[in-house]
C-alpha positions as CSV (number, residue, x, y, z in Angstrom):
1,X,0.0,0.0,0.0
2,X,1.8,3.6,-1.3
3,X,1.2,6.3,1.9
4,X,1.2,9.7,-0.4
5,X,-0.2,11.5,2.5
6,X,1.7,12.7,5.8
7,X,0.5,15.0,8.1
8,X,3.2,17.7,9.6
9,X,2.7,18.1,13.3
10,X,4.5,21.0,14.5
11,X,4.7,19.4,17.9
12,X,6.4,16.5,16.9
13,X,8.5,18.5,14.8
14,X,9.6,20.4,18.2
15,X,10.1,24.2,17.3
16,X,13.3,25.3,19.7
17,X,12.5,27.0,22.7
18,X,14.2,29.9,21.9
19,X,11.5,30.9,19.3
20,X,8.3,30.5,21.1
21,X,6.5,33.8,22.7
22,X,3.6,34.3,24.0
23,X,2.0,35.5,21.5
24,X,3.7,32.5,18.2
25,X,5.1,34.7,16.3
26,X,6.9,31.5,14.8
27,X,3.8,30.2,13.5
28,X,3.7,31.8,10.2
29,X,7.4,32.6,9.7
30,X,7.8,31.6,6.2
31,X,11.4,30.3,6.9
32,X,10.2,28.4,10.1
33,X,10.2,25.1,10.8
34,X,7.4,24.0,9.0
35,X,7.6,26.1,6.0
36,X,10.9,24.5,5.8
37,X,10.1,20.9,6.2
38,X,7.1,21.3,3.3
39,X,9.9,22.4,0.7
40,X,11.9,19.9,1.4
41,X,9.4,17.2,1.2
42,X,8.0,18.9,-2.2
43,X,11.6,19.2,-3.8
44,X,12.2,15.3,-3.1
45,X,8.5,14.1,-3.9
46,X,6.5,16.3,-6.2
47,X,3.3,14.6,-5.6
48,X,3.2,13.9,-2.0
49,X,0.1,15.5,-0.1
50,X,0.9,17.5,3.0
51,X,-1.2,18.0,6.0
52,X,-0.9,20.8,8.1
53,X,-1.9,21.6,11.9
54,X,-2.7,25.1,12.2
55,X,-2.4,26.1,15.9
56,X,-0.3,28.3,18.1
57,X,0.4,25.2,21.1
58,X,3.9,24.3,18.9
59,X,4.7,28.0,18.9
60,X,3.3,29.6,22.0
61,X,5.9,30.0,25.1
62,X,3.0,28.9,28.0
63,X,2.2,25.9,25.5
64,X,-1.5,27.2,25.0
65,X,-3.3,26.6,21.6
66,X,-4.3,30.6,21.9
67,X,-2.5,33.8,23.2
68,X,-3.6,34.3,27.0
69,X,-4.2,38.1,28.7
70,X,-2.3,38.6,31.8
71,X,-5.8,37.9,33.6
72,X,-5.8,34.1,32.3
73,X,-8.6,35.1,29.7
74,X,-8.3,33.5,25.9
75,X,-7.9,36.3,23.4
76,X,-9.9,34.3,20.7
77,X,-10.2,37.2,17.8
78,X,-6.5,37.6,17.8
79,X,-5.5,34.1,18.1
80,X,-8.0,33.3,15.0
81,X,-5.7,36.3,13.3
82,X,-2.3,34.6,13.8
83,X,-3.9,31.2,12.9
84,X,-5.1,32.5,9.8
85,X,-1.6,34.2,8.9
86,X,0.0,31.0,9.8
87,X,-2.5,28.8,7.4
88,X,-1.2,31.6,4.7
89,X,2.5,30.6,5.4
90,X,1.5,27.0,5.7
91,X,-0.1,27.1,2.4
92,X,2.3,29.9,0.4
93,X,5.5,26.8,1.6
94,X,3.1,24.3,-0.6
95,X,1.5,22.6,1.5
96,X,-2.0,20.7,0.2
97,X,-4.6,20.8,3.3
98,X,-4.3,23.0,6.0
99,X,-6.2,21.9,9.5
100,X,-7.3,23.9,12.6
101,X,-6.3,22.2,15.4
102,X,-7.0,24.8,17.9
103,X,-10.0,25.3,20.2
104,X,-11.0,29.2,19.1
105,X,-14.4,30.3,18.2
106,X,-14.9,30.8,14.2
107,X,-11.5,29.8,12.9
108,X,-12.6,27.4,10.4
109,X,-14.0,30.0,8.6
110,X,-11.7,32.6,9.4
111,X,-9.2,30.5,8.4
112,X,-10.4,29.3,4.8
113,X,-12.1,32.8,3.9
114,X,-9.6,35.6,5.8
115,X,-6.5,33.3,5.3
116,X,-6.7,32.3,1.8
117,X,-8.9,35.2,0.2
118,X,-5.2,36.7,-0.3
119,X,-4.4,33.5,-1.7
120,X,-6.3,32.4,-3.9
121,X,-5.9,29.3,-5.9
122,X,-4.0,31.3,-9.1
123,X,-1.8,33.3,-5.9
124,X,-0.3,29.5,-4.6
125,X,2.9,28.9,-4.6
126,X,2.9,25.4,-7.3
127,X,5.5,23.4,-6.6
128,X,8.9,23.6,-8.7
129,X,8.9,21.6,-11.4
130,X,11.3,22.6,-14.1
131,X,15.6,22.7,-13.6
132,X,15.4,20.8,-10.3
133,X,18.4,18.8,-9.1
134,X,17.3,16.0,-6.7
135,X,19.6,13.7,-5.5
136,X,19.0,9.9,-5.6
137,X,16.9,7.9,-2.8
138,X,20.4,6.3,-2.0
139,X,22.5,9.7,-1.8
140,X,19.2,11.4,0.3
141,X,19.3,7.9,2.3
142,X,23.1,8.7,3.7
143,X,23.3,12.1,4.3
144,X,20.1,11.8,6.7
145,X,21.8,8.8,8.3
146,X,25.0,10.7,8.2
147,X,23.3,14.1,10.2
148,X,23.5,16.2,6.7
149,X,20.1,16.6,5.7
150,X,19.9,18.7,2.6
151,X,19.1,22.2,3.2
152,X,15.2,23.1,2.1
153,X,14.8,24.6,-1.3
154,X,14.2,28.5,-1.6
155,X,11.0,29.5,-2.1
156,X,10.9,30.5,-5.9
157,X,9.2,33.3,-7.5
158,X,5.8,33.9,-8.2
159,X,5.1,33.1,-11.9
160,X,4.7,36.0,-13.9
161,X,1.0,36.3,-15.6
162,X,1.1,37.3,-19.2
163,X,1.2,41.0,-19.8
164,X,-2.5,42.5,-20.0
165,X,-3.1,40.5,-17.1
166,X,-5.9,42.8,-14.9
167,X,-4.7,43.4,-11.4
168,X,-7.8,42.3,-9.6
169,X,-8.6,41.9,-5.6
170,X,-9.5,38.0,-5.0
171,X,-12.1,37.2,-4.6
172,X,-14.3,36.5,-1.2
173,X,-14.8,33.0,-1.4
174,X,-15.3,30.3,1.5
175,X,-14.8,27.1,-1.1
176,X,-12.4,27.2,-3.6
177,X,-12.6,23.6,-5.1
178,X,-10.1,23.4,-7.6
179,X,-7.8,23.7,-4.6
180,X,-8.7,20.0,-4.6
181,X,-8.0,18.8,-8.6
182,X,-4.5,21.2,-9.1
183,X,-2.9,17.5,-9.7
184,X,-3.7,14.5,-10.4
185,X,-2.6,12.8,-6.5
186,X,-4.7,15.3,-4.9
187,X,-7.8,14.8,-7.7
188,X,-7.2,11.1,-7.0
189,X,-7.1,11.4,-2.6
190,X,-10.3,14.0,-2.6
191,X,-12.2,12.3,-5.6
192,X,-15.7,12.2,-4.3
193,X,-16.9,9.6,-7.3
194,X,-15.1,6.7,-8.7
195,X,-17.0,4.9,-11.8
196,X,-16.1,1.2,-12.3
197,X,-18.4,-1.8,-13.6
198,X,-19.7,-2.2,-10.2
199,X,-21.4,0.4,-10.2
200,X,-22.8,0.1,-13.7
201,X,-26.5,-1.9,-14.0
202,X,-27.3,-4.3,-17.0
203,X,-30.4,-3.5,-18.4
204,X,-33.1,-7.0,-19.2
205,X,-35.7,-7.2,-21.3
206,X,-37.8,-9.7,-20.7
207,X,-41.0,-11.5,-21.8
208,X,-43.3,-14.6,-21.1
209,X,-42.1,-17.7,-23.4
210,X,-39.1,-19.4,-23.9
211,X,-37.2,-17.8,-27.1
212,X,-35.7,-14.5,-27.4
213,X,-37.1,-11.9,-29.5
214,X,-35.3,-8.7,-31.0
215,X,-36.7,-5.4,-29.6
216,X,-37.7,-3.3,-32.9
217,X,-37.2,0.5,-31.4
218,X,-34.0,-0.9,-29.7
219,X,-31.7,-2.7,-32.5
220,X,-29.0,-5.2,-31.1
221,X,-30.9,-5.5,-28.2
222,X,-33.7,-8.4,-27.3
223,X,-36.5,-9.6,-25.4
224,X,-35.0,-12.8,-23.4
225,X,-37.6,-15.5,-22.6
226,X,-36.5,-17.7,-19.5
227,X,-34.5,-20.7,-21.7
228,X,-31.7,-19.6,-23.9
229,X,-29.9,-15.7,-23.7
230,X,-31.3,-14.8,-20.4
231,X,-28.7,-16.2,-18.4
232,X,-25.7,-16.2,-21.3
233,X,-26.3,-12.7,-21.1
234,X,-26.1,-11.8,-17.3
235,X,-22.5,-14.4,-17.1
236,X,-21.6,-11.8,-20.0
237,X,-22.2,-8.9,-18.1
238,X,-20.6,-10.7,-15.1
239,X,-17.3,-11.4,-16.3
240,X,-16.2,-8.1,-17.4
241,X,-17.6,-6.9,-13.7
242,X,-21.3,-5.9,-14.4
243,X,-22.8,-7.6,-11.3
244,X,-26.4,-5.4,-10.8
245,X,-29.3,-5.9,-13.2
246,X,-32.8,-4.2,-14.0
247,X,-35.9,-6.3,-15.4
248,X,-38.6,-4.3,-17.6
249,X,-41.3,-6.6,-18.4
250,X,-43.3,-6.5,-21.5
251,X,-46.9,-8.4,-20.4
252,X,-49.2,-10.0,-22.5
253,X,-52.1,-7.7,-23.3
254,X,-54.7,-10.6,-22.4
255,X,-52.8,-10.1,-18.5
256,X,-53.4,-6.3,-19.1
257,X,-56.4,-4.7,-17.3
258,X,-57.3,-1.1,-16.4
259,X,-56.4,-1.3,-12.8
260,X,-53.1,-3.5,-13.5
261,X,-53.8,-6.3,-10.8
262,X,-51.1,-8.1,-12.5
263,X,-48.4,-6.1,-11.3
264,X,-48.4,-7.3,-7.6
265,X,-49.4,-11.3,-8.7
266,X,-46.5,-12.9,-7.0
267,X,-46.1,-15.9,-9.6
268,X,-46.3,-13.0,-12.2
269,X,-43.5,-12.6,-15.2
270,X,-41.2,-10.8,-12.9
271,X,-41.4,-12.5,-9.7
272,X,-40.5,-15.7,-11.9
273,X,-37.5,-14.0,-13.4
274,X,-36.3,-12.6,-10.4
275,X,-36.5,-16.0,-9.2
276,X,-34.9,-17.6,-11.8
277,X,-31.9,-15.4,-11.5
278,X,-31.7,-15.8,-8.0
279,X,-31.5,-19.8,-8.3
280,X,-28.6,-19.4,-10.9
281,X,-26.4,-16.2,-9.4
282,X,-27.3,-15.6,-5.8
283,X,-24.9,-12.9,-5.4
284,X,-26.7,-11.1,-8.4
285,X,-28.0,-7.7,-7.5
286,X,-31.6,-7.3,-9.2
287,X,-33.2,-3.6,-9.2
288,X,-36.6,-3.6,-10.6
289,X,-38.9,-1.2,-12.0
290,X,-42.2,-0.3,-10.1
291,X,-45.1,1.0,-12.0
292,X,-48.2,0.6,-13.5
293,X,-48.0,1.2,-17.2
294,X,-46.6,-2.6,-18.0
295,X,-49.8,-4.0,-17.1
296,X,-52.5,-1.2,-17.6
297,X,-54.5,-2.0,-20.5
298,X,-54.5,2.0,-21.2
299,X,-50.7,2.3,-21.1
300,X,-50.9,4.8,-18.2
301,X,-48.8,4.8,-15.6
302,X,-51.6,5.2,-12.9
303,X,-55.5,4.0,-13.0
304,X,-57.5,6.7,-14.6
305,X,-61.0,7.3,-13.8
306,X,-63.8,7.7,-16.3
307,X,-63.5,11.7,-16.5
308,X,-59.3,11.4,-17.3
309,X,-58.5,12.4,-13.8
310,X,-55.3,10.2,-12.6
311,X,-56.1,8.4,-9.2
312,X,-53.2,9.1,-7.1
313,X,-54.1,7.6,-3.6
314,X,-55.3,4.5,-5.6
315,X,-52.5,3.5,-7.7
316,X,-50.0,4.1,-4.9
317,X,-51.8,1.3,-3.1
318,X,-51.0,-0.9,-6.0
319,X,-47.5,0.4,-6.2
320,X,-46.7,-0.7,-2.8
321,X,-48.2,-4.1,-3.2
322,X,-46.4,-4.6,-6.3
323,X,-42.9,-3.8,-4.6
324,X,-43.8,-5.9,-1.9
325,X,-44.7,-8.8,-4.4
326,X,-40.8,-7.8,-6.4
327,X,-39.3,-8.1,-2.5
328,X,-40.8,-11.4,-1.6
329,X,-39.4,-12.6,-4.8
330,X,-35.8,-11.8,-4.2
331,X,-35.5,-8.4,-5.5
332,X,-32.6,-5.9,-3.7
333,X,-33.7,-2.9,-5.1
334,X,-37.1,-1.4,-6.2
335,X,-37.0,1.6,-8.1
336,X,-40.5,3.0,-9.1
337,X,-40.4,5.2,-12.2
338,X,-43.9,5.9,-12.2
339,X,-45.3,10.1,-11.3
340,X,-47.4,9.6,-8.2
341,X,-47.2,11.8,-5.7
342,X,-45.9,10.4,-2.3
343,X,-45.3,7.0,-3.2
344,X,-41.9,6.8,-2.4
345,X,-42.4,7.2,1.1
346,X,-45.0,5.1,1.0
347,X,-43.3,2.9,-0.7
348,X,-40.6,2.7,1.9
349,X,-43.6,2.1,4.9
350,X,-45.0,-1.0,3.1
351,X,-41.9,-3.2,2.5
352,X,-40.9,-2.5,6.0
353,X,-44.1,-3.6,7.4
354,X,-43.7,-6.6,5.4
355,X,-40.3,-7.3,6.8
356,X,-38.0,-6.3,3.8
């Protein structure tokens, strides 16, 4: 397992003495400790992330995460101040995520808005990349065994922006999230969404019968009946990591009626299928599709009364019997994709009550 994420404590790193005050003035010295130990890590591995604490404890003389009046009382705005200069230090040395380890009122904020609204995203220092010597991991290897650890690079110079460039204030943001995508190690630690066949599902279309039929409006794709390409299909999708599958029915129209009974009949053509699929793959995660208009002999996706007006109340009922009936069966997910209002959450009452 590759670690490309260390956190820099200043504690553990043990600022001298020497430097603390009351007040930490050491915190967001550019050349301190810290600001110094992120270069150094940068210049030897480009892509690592850093962590950063951002608190005065490290710094402060009486060892306090915030500066203390003579009458023992916390000075919380100007503590939240210094932190906020020493997240800009932090963050202008190259470091990837700063974090607020103190205890003061409003410093998250502080921190991310006053701190880097100075600093925006196009202000940060990027790490050098271009005429950089680094020595080899043996050579680096030795002279930290051998007490000579290389000194820290210098900080280099801001890039220049092109000539026209406007000369604009930056702007007053509290999320800036391309902080989180400025390369590819830090895109691939604070990726929120990461596709793969897993989480793909496999579409079915199924009928009553035993042979499969080609779906006209859909070309290459079929209608499987329960013999032949049903199952050759889902090990298809299996093997190249496809495991979750969703069933849409097409009903004879003799099974059709105008309330759609046939929906919740638990030895209907889905329950079977589902059952089917089951017996063969038991791991096989099957999502199916709740609603009406399968087995309405109008096409409608809820019962209609004589004047047009849709029943809503009505069909829900049915809805929830039918995902109940899906459940029994062996389904893992139902997913209605019909327009009623509330059934959702009715939806979710029902199988509950039925111990699903």
């Amino acid at each position: 397992m590759k670690v490309r994420r260390i956190p820099l404590l200043g504690r553990c790193l043990d600022a001298t003495d020497a430097l603390k005050t009351p007040t930490g003035d050491e915190a967001y010295d550019g050349d301190g400790l810290v600001p110094r130990s992120i270069r150094l890590l940068k210049d030897k591995y480009l892509d690592l992330i850093i962590y950063t604490y951002v608190a005065l404890d490290p710094y402060s003389s009486d060892g306090h995460d915030g500066i203390v009046r003579e009458d023992g009382v916390i000075m919380d705005d100007e503590t939240v101040h210094q932190l906020c200069k020493q997240a800009v230090a932090q963050a202008r040395a190259g470091a990837d995520v700063v974090r607020p380890n103190d205890m003061m009122d409003g410093r998250c904020a502080d921190v991310l808005e006053t701190g880097f609204k100075a600093f925006s995203s196009s202000k940060r220092r990027q790490p050098p990349c271009l005429f950089t010597v680094r020595a080899s991991d043996s050579n680096f290897k030795a002279a930290v065994v051998a007490g000579k650890v290389p000194e820290a690079p210098p900080v280099p110079p801001t890039p220049a922006s092109p000539p026209g460039t406007p000369v604009v204030p930056s702007l007053l943001i509290q999320r800036c999230p391309r902080r989180n995508r400025r390369s590819p190690a830090l895109r691939l630690a604070f990726q929120g969404t990461t596709l793969s066949p897993a989480n793909f599902v496999h579409p079915l279309f199924i009928h009553e019968g035993e042979e499969d039929t080609p779906v006209g409006a859909i070309p290459g794709c079929y209608r499987f009946g329960w013999r032949h390409g049903l199952l050759e299909d889902v090990a298809k999708a299996r093997d190249v990591g496809v495991n979750s599958v969703v069933l849409f029915p097409k009903i004879p129209d003799a099974l059709k009626t105008l309330t759609g009974d046939e929906a919740y009949d638990g030895d209907g053509l889905v329950p079977r299928f589902i059952r089917l699929l089951k017996d063969k793959y038991l791991d096989l995660i099957i999502y199916t599709d709740v609603a009406l208009d399968p087995y309405s002999s109008d096409g409608h996706d809820g019962i209609v009364r004589e004047d047009g007006v849709i029943m809503d109340d009505e069909t829900v009922h049915h809805l929830c019997k039918q995902a109940v009936a899906q459940a029994r069966a062996g389904a893992d997910v139902v997913s209605p994709s019909d327009m009623m209002d509330a059934r959702v959450g009715a939806m979710r009452v029902t199988p509950d009550a039925g111990g699903f």
